[in-house]
C-alpha positions as CSV (number, residue, x, y, z in Angstrom):
1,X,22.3,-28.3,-248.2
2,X,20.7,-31.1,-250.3
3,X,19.6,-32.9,-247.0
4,X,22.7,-35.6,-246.8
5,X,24.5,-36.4,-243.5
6,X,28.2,-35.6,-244.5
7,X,31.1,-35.9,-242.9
8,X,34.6,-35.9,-244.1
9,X,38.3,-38.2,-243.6
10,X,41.6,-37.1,-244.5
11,X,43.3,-39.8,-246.9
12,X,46.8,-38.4,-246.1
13,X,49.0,-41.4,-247.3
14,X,49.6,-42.7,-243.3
15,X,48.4,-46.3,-242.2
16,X,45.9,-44.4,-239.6
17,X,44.2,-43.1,-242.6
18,X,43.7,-46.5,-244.0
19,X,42.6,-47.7,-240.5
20,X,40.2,-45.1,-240.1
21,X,38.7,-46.3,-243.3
22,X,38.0,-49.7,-242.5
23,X,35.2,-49.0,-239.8
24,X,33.1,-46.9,-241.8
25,X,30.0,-48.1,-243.4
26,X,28.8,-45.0,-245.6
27,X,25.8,-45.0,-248.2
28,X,28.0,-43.5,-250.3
29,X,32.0,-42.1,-250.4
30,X,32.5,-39.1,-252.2
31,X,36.1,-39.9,-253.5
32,X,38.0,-36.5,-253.8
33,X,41.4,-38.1,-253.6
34,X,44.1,-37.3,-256.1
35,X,47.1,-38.9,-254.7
36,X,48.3,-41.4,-251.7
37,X,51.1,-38.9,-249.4
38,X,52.9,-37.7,-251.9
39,X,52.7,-40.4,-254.7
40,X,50.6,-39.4,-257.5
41,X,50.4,-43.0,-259.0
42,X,48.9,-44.1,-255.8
43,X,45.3,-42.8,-256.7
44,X,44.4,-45.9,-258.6
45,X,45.4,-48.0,-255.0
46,X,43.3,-46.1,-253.0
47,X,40.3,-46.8,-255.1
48,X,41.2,-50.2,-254.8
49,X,41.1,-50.0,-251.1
50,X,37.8,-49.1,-251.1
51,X,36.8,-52.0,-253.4
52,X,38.2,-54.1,-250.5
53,X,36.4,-53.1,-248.0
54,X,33.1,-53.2,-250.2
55,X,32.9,-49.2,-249.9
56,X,30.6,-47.6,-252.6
57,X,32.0,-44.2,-253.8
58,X,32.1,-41.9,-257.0
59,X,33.9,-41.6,-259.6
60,X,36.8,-44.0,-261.9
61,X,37.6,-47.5,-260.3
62,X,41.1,-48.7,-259.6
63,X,41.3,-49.9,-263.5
64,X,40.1,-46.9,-265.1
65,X,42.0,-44.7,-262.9
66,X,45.3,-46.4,-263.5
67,X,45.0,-47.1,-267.2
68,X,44.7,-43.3,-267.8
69,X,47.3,-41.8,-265.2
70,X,49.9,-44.2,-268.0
71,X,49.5,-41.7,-271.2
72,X,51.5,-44.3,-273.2
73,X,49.1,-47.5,-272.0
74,X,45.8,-44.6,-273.0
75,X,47.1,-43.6,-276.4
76,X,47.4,-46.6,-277.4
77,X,43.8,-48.2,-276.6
78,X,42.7,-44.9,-278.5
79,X,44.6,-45.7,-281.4
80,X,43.0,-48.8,-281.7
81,X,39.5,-47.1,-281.5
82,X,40.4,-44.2,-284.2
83,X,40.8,-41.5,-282.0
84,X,43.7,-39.2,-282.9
85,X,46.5,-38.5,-281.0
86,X,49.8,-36.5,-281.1
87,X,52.7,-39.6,-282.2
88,X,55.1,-40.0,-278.9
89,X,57.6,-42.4,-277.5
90,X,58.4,-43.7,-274.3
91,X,61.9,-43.1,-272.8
92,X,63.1,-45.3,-269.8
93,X,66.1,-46.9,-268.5
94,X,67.9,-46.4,-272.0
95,X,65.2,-47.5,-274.6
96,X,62.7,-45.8,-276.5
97,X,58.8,-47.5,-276.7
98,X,57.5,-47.3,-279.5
99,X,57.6,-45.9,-283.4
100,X,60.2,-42.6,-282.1
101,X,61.1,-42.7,-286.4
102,X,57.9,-40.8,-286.4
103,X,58.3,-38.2,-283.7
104,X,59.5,-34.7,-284.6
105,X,60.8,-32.0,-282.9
106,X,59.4,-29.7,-281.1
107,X,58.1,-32.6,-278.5
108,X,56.9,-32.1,-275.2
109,X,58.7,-34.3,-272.8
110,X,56.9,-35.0,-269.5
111,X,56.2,-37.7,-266.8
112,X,54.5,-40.5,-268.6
113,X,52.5,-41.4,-264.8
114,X,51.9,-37.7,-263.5
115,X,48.4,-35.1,-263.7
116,X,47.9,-32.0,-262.8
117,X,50.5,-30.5,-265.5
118,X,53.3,-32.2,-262.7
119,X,56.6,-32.2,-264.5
120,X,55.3,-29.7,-267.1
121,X,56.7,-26.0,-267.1
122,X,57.5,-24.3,-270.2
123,X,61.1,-26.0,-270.4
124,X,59.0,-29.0,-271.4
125,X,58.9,-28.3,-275.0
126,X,62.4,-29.0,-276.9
127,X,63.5,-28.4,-280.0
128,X,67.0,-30.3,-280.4
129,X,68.0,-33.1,-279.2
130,X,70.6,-31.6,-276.8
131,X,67.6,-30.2,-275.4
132,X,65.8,-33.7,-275.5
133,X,68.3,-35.4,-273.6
134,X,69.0,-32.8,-271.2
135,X,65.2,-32.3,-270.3
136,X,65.4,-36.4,-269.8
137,X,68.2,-36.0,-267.6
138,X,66.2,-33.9,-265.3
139,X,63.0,-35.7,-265.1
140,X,64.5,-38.9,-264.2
141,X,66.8,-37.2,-261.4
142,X,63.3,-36.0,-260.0
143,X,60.6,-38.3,-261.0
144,X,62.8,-42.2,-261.4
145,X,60.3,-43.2,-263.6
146,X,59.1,-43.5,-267.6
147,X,59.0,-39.7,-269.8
148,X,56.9,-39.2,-272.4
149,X,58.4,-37.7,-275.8
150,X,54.9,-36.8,-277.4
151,X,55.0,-34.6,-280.6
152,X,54.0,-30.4,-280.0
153,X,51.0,-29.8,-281.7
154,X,50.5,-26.2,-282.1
155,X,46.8,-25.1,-281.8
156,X,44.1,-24.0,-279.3
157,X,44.0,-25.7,-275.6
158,X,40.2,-26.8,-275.2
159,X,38.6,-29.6,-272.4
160,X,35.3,-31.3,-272.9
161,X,33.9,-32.9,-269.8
162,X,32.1,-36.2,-269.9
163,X,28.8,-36.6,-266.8
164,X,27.1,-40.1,-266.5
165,X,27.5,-43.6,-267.4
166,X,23.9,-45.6,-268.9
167,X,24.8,-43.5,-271.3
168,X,27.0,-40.5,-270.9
169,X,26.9,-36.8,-272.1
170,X,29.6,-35.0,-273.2
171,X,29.7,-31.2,-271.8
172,X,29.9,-28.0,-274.1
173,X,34.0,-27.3,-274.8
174,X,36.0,-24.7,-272.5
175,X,39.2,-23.3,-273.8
176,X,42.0,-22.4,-272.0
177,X,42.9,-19.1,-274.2
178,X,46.9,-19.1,-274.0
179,X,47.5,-16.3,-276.6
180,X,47.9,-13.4,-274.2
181,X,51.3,-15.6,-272.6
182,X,54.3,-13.5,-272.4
183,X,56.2,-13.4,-275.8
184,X,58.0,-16.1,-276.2
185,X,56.8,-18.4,-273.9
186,X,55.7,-21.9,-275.3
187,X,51.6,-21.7,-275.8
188,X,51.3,-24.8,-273.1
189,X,49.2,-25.4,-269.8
190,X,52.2,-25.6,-267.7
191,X,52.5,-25.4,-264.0
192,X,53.5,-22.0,-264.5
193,X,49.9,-21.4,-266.3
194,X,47.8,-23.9,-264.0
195,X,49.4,-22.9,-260.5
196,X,51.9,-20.2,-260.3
197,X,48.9,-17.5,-259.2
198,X,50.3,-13.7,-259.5
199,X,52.8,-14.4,-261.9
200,X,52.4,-13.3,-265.9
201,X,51.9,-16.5,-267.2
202,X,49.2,-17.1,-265.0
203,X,47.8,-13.9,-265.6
204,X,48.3,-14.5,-269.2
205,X,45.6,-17.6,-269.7
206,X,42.1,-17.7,-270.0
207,X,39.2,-19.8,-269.5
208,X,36.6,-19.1,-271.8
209,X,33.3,-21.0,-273.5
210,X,34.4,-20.9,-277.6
211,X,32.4,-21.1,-280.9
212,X,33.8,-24.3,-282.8
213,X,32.8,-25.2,-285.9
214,X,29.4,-28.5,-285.7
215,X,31.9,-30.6,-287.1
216,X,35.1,-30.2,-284.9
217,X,33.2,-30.3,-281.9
218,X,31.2,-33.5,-283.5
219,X,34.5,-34.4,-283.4
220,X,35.8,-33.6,-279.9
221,X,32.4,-35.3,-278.6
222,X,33.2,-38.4,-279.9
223,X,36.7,-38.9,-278.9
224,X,35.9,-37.4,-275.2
225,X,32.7,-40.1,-275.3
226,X,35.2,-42.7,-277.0
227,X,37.6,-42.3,-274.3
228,X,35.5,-42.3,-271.3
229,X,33.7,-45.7,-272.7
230,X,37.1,-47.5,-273.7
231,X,38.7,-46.8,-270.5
232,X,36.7,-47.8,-268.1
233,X,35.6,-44.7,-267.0
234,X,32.6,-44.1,-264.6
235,X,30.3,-41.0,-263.7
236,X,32.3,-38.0,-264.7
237,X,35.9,-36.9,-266.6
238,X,37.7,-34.1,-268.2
239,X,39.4,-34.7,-271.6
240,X,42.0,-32.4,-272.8
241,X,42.2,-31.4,-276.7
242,X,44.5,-29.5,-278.8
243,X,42.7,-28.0,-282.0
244,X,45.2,-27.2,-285.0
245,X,43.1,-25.9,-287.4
246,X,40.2,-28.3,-288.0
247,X,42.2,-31.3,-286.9
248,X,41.1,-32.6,-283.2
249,X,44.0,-34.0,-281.0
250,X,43.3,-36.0,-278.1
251,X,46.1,-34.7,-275.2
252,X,45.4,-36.6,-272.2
253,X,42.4,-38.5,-270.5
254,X,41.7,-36.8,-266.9
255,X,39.3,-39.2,-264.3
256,X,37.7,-37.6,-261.3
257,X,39.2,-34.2,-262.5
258,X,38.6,-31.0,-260.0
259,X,35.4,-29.8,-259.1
260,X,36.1,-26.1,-258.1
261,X,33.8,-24.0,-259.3
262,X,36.4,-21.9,-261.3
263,X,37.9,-25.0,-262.8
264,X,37.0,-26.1,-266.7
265,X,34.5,-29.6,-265.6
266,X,32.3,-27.0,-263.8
267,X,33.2,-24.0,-266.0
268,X,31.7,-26.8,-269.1
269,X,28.4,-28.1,-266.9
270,X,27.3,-24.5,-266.1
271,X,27.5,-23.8,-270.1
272,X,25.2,-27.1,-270.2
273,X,22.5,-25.4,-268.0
274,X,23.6,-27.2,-264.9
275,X,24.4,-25.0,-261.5
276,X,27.9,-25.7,-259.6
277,X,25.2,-27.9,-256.8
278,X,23.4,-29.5,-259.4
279,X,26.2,-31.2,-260.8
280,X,28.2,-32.4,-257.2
281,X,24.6,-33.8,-256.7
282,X,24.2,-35.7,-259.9
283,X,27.7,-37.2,-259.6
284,X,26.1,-38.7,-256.1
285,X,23.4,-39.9,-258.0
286,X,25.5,-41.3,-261.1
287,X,27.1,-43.3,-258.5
288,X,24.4,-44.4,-256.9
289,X,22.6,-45.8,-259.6
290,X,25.6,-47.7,-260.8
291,X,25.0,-49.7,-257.2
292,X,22.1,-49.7,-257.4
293,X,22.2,-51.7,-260.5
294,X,24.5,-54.1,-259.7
295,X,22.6,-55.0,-256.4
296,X,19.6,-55.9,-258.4
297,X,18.8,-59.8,-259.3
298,X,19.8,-61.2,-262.5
């Protein structure tokens, strides 16, 4: 509707995908992918792919992409630039990564190279460690790979989206309001919460645009603009908060996050002033410049 010739290609994890690729020669590729086949930790490689074949296209790069899908590998570059984060440990193939002294119980234990809230229903939080080692146990029958033992931090659920790059803007905060979750359910954004449509717990959550305090969301604005810069991030982002009191956790780090107009990165840019088209169509153009740029002399 904006006047650009589009057309669209399925990356479906098959070898005729990648074939199908290697003709084109687009202005631009609008990257909407979130996972090779079935392989989550893939998204980073198909980035790459495009890099190979000298295809411009939107969004996080191979490095940014696969430096944030490892929570461990993000909380740790964080640490190192001040920004707070709930303490954790790393569990895989026997040993803990990490200071786990510090941990206490409850934790949330979850894939340490999965999005989407994969690996993360409300059986995710433990309290004991029976509980700890049986929730480990299950994750690497079904997942064969690294869990993440991070510390429950009880507190509000808010995401802050980041638009731009020379230099980027952080969006107003949207809160995913958890409190009307059937009693006794865990107050997390589980894939009961984020997927499971009809049932109570999906019914039970809220997206909503709060009233935080200058300071906290000073706060929440530096981190998300922290994160996006220290990563490697490019052109847009969704970072996920937890708010205990006035203390501002940084959860997890989310490149090229969804762009449905019911999800929180649109929910936030519409509270900026920007329409649902307006904001595809500055992505394109965040993109575009950073070409641009580089294909300029000197």
């Amino acid at each position: 509707s904006a006047g650009h010739e589009v057309a669209g290609i399925a990356v479906d994890g098959t070898p005729d995908c990648l074939r199908a690729l290697s003709p084109l020669t687009p202005d631009l590729v609008f990257n909407l992918v979130e996972s090779f086949g079935d392989d989550n930790s893939k998204e980073g490689h198909v980035a790459a792919y495009y890099d190979l074949l000298g295809l411009p296209y939107t969004g996080s790069g191979a490095r940014g992409l696969t430096i944030a899908m490892d929570k461990a590998v993000t909380k740790k570059i964080l640490g190192y630039h001040n920004v707070v984060s709930p303490k954790f440990a790393v569990f895989w193939r026997g040993r803990l990564d990490f200071d786990a002294d510090n941990v206490e119980f409850p934790v949330i234990v979850k894939p340490l190279r999965e999005d989407g809230s994969i690996g993360i229903g409300f059986n995710a939080m433990v309290g004991n460690i029976k509980e700890l080692m049986e929730r480990i146990d299950a994750l690497t029958t079904e997942f064969n790979g690294p869990i993440l033992i991070e510390q429950y931090i009880e507190g509000r659920e808010i995401y802050m989206g980041v638009i731009g790059n020379t230099p980027p803007e952080a969006l107003p905060p949207v809160e995913l309001d958890l409190s009307h979750l059937p009693k006794g359910t865990p107050r997390i954004a589980g894939t009961e919460v984020k997927w499971n449509e009809g049932t109570r717990a999906y019914r039970g959550s809220k997206v909503r645009i709060p009233k935080l305090p200058k300071p906290v969301q000073e706060t929440m604005e530096r981190y998300a603009l922290t994160a996006f810069q220290a990563l490697g991030l490019r052109d847009y982002a969704r970072i996920d908060f937890r708010l205990a009191k006035d203390t501002v956790y940084l959860i997890e780090v989310n490149p090229n996050p969804y762009l449905h107009s019911a999800h929180e990165f649109i929910r936030g840019a519409r509270a900026s002033g920007r329409t649902h088209p307006a904001t595809i169509l500055e992505i394109v153009e965040c993109a575009r410049m950073r070409y641009a740029a580089r294909a300029r002399p000197g």
